[in-house]
C-alpha positions as a Markdown table, in Angstrom:
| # | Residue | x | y | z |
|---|---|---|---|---|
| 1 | Unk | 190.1 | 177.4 | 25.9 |
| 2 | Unk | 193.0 | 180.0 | 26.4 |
| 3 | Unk | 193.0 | 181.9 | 29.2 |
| 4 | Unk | 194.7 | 185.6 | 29.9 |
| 5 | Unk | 195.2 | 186.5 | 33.9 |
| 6 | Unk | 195.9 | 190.3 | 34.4 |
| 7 | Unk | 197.1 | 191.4 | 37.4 |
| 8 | Unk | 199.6 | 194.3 | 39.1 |
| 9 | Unk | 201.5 | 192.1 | 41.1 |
| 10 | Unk | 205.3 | 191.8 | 39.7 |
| 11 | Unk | 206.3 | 188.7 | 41.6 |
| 12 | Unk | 207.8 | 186.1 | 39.1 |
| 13 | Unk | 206.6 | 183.4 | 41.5 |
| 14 | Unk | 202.5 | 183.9 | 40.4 |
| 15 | Unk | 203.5 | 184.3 | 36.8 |
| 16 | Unk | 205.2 | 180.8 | 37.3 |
| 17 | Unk | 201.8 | 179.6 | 39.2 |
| 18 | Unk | 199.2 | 181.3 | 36.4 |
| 19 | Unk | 201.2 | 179.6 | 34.0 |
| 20 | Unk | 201.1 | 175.8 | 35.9 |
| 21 | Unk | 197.1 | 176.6 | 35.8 |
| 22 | Unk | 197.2 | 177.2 | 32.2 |
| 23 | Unk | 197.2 | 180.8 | 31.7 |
| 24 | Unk | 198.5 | 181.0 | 28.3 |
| 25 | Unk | 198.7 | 185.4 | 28.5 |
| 26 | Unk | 200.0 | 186.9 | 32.0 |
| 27 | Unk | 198.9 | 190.5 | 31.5 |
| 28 | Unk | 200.2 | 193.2 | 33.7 |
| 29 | Unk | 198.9 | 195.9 | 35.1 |
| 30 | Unk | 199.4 | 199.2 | 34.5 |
| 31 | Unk | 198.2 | 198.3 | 30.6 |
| 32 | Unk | 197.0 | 199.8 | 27.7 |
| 33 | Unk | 194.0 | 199.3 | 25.6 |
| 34 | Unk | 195.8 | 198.9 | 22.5 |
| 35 | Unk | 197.8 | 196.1 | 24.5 |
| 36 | Unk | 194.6 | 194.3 | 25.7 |
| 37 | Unk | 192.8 | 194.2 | 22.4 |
| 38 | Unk | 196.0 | 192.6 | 20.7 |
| 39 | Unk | 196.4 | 189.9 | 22.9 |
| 40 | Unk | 192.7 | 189.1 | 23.0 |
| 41 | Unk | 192.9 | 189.1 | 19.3 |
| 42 | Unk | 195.7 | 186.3 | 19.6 |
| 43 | Unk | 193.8 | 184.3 | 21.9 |
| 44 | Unk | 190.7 | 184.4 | 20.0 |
| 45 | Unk | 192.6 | 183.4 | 16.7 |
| 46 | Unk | 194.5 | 180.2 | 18.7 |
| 47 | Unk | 191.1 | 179.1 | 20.0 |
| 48 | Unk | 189.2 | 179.0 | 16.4 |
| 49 | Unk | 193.2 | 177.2 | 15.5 |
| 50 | Unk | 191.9 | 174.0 | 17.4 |
């Protein structure tokens, strides 16, 4: 299952860590709505892929 983390911390280090726990989306924060629905979209459409 893919998984999106969103979160307002810039550090490069906990994009590095999300990504070792198999976040597949790091969204930050602040975002827009347009944003959110796109990536979702993506996700959704990878997970019906497998």
């Amino acid at each position: 299952m893919p998984v999106a983390f969103m979160s307002a911390d810039k550090n490069a280090e906990q994009k590095t860590k999300a990504s070792g726990l198999g976040v597949v989306n790091f969204i930050q924060k602040p975002f827009d709505s347009t944003t959110i629905f796109g990536k979702v979209k993506t996700l959704l459409q990878a997970k019906t892929a497998f």
